[in-house]
C-alpha positions as CSV (number, residue, x, y, z in Angstrom):
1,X,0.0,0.0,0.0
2,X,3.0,2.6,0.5
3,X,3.6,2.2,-2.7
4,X,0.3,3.2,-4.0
5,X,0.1,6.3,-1.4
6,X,3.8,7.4,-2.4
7,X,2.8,8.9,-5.9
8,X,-0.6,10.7,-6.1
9,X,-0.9,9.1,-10.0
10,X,-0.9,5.2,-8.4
11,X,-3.4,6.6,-5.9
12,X,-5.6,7.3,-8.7
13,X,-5.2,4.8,-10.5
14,X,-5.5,2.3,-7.1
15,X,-8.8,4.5,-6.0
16,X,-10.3,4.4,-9.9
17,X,-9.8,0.1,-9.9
18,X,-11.4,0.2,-6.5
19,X,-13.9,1.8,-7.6
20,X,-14.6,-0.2,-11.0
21,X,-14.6,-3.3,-8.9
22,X,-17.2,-2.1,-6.4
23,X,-19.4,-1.5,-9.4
24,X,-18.7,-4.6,-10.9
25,X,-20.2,-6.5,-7.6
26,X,-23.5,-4.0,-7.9
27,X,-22.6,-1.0,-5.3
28,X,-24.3,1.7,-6.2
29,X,-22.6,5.3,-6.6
30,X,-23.8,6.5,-3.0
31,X,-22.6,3.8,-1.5
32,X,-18.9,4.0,-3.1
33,X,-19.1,7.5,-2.1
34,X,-19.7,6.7,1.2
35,X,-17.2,3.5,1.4
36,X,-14.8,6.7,-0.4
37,X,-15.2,8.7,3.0
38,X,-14.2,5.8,4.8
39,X,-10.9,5.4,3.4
40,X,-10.5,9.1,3.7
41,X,-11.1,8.9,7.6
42,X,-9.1,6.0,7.8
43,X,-6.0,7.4,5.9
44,X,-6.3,10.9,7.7
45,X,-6.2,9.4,11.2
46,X,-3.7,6.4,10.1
47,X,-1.1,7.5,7.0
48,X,1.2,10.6,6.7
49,X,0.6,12.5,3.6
50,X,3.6,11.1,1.4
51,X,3.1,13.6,-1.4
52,X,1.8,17.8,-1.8
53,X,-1.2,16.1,-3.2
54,X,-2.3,14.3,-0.2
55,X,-0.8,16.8,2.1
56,X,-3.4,19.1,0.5
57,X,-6.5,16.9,0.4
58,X,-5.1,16.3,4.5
59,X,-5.2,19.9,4.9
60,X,-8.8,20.2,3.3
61,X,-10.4,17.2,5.2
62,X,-9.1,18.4,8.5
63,X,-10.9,21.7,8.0
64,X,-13.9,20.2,6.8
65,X,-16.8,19.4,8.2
66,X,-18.4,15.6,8.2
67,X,-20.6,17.1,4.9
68,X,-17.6,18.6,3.3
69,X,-15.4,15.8,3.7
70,X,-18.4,13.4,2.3
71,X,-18.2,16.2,-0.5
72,X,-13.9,15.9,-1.1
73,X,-14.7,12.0,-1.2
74,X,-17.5,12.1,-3.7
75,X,-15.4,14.6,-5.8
76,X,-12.5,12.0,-5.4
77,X,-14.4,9.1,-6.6
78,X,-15.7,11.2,-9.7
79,X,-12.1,12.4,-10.2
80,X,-11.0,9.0,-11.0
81,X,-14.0,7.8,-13.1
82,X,-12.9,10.4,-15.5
83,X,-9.5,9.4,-15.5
């Protein structure tokens, strides 16, 4: 997994397969979105930022409120279905 988190392109492209396999079993958008804030919770309490990308999204989640940070997760998620 660090070397996923260690270059904000892997991350991507880690976050968009994640996200193509929880379609492919039937999940519907909210709840990737909400399996999406998750992870974000999880990596803001657990993993230091390894890159000014995620030092950024860090920055922004910490200041966020629960709806905002649901809001950076969804925008992540739709980030890398366009990718």
């Amino acid at each position: 997994m660090s070397n996923v988190l260690s270059n904000f392109s892997s991350w991507k492209e880690f976050l968009s397969n994640r996200v193509e396999q929880a379609k492919g079993m039937g999940l519907n958008e909210d709840t990737i979105a909400n399996l999406a804030y998750e992870i974000g919770s999880f990596l803001d309490e657990k993993v230091d930022p390894k890159n000014e990308q995620q030092r950024t999204l860090k920055e922004l989640w910490d200041v966020g409120d629960e709806s905002e940070r649901k809001a950076i997760a969804g925008l992540m998620v739709k980030l890398v279905e366009k990718s």
